[in-house]
PDB file of N, CA, C and O in Angstrom:
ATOM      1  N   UNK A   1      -8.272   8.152  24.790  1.00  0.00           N
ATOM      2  CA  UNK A   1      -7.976   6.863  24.198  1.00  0.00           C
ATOM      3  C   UNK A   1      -6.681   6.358  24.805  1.00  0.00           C
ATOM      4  O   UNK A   1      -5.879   7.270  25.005  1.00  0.00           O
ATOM      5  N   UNK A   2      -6.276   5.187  25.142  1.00  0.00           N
ATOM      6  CA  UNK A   2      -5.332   4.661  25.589  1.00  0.00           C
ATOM      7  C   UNK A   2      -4.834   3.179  24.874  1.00  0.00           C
ATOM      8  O   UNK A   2      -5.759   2.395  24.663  1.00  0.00           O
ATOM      9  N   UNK A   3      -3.912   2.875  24.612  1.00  0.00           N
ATOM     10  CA  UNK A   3      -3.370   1.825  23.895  1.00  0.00           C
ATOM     11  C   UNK A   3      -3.784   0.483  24.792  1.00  0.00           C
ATOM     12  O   UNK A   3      -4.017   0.639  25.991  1.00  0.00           O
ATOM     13  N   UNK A   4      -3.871  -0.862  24.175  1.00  0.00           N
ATOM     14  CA  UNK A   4      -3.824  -2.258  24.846  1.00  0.00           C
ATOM     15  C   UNK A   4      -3.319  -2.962  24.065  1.00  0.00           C
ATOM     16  O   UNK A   4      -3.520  -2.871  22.854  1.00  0.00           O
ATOM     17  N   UNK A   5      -2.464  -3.914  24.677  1.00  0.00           N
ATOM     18  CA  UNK A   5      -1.926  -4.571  23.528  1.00  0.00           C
ATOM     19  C   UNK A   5      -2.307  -6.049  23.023  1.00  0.00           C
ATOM     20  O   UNK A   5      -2.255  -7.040  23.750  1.00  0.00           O
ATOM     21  N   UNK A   6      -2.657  -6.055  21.812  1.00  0.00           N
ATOM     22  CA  UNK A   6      -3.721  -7.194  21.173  1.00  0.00           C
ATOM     23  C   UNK A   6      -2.941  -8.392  21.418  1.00  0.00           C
ATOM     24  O   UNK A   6      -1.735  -8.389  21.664  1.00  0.00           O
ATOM     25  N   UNK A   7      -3.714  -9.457  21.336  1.00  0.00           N
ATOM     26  CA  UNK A   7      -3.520 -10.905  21.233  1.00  0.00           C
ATOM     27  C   UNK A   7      -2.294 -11.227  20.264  1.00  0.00           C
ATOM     28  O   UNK A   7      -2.297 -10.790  19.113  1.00  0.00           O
ATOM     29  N   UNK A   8      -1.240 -12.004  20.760  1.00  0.00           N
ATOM     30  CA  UNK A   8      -0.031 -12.285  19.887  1.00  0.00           C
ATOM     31  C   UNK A   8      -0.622 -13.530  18.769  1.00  0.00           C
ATOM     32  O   UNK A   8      -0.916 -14.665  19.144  1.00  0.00           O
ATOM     33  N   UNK A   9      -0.720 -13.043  17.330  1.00  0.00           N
ATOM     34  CA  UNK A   9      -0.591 -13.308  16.687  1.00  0.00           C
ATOM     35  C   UNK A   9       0.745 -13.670  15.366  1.00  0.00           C
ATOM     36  O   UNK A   9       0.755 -13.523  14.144  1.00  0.00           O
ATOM     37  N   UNK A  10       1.790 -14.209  16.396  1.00  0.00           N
ATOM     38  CA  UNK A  10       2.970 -14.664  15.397  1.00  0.00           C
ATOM     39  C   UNK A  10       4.077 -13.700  14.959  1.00  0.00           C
ATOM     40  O   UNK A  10       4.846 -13.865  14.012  1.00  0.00           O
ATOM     41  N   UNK A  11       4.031 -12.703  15.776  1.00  0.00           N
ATOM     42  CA  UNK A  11       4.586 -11.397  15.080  1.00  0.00           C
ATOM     43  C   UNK A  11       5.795 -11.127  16.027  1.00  0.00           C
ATOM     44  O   UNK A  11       5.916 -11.778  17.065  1.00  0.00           O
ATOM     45  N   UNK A  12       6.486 -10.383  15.747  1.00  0.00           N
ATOM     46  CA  UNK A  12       7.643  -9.998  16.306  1.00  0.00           C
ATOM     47  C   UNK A  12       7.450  -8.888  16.866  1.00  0.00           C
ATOM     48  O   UNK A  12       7.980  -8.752  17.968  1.00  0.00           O
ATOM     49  N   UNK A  13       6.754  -7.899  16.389  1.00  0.00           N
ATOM     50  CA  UNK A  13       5.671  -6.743  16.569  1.00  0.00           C
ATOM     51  C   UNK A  13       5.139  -6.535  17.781  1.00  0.00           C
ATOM     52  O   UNK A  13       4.229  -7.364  17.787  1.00  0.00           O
ATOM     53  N   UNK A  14       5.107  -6.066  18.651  1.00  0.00           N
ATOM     54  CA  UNK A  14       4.229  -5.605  19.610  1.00  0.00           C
ATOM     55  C   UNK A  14       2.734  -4.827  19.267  1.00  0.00           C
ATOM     56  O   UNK A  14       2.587  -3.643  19.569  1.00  0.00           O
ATOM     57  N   UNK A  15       1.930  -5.409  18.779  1.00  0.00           N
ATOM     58  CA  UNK A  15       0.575  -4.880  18.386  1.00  0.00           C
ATOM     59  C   UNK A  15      -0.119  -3.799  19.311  1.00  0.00           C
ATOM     60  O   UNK A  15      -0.199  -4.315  20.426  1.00  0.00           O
ATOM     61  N   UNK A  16      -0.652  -2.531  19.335  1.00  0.00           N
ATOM     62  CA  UNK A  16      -1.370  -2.537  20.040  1.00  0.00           C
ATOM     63  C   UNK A  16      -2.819  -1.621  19.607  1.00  0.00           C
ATOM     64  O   UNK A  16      -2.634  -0.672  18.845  1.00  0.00           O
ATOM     65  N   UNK A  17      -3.919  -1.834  19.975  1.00  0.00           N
ATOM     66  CA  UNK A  17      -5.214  -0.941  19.351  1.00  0.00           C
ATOM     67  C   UNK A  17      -5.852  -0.501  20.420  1.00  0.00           C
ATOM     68  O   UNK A  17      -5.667  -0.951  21.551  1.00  0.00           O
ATOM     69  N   UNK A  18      -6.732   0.508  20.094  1.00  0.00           N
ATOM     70  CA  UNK A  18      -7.864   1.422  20.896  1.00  0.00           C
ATOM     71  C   UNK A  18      -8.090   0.848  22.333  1.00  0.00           C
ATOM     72  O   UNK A  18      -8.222  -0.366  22.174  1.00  0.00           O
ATOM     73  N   UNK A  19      -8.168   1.071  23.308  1.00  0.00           N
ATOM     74  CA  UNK A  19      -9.050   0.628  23.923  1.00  0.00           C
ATOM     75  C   UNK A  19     -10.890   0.966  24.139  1.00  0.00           C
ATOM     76  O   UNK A  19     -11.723   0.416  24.859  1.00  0.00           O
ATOM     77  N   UNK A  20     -10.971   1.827  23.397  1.00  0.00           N
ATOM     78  CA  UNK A  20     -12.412   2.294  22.608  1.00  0.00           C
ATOM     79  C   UNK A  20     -13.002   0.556  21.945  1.00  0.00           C
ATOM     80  O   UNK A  20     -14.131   0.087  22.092  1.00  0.00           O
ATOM     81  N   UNK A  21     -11.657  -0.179  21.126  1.00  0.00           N
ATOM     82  CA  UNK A  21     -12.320  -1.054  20.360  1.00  0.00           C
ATOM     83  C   UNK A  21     -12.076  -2.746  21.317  1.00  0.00           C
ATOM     84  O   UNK A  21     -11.092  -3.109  21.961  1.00  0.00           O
ATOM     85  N   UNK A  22     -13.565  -3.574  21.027  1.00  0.00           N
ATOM     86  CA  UNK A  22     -13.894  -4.244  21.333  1.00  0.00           C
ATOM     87  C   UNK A  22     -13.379  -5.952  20.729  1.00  0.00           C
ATOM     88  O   UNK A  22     -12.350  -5.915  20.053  1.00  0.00           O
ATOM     89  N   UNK A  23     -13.937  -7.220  20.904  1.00  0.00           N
ATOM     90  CA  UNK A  23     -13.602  -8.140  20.428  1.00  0.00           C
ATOM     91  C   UNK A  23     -14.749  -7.916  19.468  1.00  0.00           C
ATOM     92  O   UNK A  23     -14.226  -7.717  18.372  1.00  0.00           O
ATOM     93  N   UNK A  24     -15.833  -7.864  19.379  1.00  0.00           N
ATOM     94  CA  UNK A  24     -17.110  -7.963  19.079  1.00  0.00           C
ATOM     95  C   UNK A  24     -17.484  -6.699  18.212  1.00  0.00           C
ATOM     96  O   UNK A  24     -18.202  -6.894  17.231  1.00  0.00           O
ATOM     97  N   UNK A  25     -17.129  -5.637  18.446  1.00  0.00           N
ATOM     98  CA  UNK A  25     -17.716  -4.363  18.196  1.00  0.00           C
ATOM     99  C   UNK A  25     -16.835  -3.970  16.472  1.00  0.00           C
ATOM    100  O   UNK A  25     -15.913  -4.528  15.877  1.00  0.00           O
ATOM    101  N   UNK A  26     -17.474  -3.068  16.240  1.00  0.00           N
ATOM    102  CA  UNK A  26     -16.299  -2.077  15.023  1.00  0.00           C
ATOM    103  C   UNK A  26     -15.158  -2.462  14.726  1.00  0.00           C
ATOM    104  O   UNK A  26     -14.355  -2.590  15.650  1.00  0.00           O
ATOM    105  N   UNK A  27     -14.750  -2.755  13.391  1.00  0.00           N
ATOM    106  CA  UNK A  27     -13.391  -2.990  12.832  1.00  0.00           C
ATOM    107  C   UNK A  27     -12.525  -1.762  13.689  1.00  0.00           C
ATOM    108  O   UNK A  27     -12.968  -0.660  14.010  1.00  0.00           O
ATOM    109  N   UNK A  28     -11.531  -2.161  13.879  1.00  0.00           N
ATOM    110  CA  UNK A  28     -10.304  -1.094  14.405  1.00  0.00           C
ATOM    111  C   UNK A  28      -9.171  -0.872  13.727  1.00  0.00           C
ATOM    112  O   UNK A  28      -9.198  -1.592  12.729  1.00  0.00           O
ATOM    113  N   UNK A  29      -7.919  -0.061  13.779  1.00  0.00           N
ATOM    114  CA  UNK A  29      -6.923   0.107  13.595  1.00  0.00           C
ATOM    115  C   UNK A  29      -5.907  -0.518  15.003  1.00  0.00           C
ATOM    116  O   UNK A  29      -6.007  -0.195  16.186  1.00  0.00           O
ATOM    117  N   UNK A  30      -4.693  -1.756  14.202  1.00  0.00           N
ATOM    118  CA  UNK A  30      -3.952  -1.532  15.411  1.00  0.00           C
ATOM    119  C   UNK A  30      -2.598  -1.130  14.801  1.00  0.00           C
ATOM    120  O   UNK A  30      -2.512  -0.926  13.590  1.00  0.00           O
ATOM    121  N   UNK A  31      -1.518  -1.010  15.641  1.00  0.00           N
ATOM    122  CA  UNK A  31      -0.563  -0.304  15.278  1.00  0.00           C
ATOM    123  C   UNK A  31       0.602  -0.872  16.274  1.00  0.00           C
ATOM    124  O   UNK A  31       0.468  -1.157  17.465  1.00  0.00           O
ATOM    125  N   UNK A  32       1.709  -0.957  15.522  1.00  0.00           N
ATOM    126  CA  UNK A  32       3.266  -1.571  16.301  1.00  0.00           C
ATOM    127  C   UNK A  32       4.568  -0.359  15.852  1.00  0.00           C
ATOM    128  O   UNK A  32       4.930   0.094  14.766  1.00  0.00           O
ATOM    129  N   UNK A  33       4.871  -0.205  16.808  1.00  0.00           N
ATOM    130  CA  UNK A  33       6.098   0.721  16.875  1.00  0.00           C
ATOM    131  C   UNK A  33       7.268   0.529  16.859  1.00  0.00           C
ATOM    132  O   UNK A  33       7.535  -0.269  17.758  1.00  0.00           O
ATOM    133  N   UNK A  34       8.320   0.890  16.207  1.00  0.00           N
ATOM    134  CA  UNK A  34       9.659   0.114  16.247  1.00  0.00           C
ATOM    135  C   UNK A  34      10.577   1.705  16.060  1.00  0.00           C
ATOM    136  O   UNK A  34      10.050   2.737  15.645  1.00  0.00           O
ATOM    137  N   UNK A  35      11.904   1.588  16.440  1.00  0.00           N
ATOM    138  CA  UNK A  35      12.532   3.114  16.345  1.00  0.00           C
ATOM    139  C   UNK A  35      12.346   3.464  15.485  1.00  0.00           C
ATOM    140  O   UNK A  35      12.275   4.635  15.857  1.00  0.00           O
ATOM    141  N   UNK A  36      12.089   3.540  14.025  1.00  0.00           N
ATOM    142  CA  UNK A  36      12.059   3.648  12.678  1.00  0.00           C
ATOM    143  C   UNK A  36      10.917   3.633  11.915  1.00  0.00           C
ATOM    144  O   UNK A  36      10.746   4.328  10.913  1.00  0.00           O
ATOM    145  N   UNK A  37       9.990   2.707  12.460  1.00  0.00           N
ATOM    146  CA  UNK A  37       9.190   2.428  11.246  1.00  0.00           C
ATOM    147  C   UNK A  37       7.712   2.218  12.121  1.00  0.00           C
ATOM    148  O   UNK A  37       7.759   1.335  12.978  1.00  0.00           O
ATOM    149  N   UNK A  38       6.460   2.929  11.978  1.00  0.00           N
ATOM    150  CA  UNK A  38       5.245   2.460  12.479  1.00  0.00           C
ATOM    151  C   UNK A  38       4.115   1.753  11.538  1.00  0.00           C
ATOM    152  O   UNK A  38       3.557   2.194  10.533  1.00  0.00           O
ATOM    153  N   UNK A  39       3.970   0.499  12.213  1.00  0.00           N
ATOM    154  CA  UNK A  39       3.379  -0.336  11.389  1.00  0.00           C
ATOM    155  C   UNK A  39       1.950  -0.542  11.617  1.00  0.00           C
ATOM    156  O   UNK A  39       1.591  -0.795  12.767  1.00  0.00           O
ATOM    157  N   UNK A  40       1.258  -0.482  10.867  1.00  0.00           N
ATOM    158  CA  UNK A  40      -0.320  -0.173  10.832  1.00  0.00           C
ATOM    159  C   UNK A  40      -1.054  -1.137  10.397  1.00  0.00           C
ATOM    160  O   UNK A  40      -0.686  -1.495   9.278  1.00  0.00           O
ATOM    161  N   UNK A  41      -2.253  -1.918  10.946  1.00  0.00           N
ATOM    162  CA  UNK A  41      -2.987  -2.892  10.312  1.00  0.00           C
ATOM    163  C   UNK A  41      -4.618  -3.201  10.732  1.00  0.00           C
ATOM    164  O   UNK A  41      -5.139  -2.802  11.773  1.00  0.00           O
ATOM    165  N   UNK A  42      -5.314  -4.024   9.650  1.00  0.00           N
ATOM    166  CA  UNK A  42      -6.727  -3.540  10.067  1.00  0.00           C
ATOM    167  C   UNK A  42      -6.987  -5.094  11.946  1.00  0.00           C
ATOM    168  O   UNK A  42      -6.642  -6.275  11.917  1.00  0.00           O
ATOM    169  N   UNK A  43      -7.377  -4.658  12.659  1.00  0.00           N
ATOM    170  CA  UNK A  43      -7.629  -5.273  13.874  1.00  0.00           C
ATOM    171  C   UNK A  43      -8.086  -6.809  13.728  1.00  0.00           C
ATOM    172  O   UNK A  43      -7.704  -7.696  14.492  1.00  0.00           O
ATOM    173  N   UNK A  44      -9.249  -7.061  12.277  1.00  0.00           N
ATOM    174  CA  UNK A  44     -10.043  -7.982  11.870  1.00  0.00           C
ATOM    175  C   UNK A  44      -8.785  -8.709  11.007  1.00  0.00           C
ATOM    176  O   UNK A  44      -8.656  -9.918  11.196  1.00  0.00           O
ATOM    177  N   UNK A  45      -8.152  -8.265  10.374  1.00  0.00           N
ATOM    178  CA  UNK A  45      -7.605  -9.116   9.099  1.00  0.00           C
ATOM    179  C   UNK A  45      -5.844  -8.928   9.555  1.00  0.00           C
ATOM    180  O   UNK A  45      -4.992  -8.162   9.104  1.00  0.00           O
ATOM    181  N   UNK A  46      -5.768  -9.976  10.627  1.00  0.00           N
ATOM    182  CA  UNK A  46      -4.335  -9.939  10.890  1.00  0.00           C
ATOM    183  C   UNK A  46      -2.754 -10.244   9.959  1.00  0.00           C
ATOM    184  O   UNK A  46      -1.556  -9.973  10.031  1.00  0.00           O
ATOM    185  N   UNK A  47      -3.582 -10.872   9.225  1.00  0.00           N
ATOM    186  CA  UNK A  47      -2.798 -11.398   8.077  1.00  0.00           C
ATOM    187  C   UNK A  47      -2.880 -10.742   6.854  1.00  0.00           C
ATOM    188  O   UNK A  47      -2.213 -11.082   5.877  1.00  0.00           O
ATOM    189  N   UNK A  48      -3.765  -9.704   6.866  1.00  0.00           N
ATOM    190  CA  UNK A  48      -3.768  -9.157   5.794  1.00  0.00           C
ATOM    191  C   UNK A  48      -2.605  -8.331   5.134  1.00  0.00           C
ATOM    192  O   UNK A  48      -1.461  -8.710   5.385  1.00  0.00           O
ATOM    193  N   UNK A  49      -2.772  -7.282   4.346  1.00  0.00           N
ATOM    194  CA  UNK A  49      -1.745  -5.778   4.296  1.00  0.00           C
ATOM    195  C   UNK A  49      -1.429  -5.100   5.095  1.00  0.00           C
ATOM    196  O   UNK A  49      -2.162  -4.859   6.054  1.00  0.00           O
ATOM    197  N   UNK A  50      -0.406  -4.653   4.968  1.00  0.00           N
ATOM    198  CA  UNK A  50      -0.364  -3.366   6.699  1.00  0.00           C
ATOM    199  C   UNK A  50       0.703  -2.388   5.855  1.00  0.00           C
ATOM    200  O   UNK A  50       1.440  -2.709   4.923  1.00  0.00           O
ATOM    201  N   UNK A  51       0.521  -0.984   6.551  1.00  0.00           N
ATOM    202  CA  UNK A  51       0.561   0.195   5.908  1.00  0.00           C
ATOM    203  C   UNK A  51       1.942   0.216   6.906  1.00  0.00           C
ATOM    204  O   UNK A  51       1.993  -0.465   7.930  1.00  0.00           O
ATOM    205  N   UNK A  52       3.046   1.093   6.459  1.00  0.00           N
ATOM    206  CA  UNK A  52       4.398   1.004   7.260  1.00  0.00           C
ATOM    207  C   UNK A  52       4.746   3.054   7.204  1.00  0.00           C
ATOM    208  O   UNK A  52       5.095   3.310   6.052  1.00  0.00           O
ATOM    209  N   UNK A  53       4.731   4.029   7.856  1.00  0.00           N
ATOM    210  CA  UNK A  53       5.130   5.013   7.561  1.00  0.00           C
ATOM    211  C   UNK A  53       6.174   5.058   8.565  1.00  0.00           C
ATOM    212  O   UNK A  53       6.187   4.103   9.342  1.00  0.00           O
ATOM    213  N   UNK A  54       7.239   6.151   8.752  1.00  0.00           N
ATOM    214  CA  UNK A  54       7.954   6.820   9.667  1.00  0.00           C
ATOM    215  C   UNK A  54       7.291   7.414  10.682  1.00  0.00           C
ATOM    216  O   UNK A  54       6.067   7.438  10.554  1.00  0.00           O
ATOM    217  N   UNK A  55       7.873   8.030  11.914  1.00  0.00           N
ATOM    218  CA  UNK A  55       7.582   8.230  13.006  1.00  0.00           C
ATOM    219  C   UNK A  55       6.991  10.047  13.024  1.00  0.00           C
ATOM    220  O   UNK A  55       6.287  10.621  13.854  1.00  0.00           O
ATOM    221  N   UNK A  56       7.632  10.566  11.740  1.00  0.00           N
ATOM    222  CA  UNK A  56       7.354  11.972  11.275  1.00  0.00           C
ATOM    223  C   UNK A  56       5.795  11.531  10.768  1.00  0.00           C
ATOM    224  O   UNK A  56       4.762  11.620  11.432  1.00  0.00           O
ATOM    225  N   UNK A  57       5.884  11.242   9.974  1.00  0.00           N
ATOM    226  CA  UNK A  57       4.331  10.858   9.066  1.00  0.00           C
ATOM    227  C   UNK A  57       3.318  10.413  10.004  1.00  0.00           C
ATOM    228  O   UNK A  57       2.180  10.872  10.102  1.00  0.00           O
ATOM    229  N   UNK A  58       3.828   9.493  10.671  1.00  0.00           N
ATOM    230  CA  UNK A  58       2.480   9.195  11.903  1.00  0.00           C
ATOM    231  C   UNK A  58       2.295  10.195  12.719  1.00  0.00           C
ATOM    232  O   UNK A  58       1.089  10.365  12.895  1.00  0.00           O
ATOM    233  N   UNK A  59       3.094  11.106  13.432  1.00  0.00           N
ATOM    234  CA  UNK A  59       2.751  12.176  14.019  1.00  0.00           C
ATOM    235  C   UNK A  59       1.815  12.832  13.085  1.00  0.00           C
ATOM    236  O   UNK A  59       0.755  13.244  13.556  1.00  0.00           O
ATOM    237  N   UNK A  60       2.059  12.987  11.821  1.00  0.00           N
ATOM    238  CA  UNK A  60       0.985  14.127  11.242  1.00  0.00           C
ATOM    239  C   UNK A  60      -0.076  13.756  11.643  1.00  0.00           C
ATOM    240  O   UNK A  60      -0.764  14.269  12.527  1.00  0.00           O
ATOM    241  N   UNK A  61      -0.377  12.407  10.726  1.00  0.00           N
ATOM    242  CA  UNK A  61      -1.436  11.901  10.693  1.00  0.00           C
ATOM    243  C   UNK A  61      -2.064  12.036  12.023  1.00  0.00           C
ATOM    244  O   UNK A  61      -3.240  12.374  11.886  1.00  0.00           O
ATOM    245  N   UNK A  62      -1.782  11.924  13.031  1.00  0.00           N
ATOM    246  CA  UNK A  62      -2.190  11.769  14.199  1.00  0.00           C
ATOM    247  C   UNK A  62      -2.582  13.088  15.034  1.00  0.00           C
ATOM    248  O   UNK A  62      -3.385  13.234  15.956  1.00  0.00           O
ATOM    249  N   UNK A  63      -1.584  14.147  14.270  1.00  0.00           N
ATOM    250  CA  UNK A  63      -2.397  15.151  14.813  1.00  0.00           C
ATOM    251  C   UNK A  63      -3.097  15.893  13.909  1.00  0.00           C
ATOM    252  O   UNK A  63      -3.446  16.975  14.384  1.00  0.00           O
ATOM    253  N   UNK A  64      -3.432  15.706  12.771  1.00  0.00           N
ATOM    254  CA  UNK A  64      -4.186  15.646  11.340  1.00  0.00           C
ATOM    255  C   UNK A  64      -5.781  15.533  12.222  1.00  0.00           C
ATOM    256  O   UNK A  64      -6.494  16.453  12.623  1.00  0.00           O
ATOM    257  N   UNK A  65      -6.019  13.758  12.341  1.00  0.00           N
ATOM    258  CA  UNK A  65      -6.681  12.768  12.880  1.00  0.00           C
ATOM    259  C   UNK A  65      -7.373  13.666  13.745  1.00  0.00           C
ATOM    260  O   UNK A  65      -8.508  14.032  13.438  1.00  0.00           O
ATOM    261  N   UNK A  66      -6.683  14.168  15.059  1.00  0.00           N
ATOM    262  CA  UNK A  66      -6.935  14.616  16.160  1.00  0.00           C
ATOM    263  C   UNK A  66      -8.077  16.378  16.232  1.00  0.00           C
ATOM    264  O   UNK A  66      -8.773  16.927  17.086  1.00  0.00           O
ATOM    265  N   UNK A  67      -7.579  16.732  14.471  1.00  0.00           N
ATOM    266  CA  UNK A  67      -8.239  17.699  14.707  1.00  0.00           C
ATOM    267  C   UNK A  67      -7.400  19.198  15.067  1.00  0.00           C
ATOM    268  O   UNK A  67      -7.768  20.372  15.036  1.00  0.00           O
ATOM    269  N   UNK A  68      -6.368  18.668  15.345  1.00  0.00           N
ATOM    270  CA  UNK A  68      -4.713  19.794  15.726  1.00  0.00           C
ATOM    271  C   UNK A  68      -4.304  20.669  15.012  1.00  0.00           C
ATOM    272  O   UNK A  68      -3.294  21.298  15.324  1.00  0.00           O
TER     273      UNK A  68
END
């Protein structure tokens, strides 16, 4: 999997999601990184909620995710 970075939608954020995911295809996860804080949101609903953890917590998750 490799990161791309989504269409600027108004954000200060650097977005970026799957390159697995499509315009067309499967809802996705995208995700913006900042020294501090990783910010999480659904791909379809840009405006929606977005989930905010630390850089510790996303590692879990990620190697949780991964199966690690």
């Amino acid at each position: 999997m490799s990161a791309k970075p989504s269409a600027g939608h108004g954000s200060e954020l650097k977005w970026f999601k799957s390159s697995y995911s499509t315009d067309d295809g499967p809802a996705c996860v995208e995700v913006a990184a900042t020294p501090r804080t990783i910010h999480i949101r659904d791909s379809k609903h840009h405006h929606g909620p977005q989930l905010t953890v630390g850089p510790r917590q996303w590692a879990s998750f990620v190697s949780y995710a991964a199966g690690r």
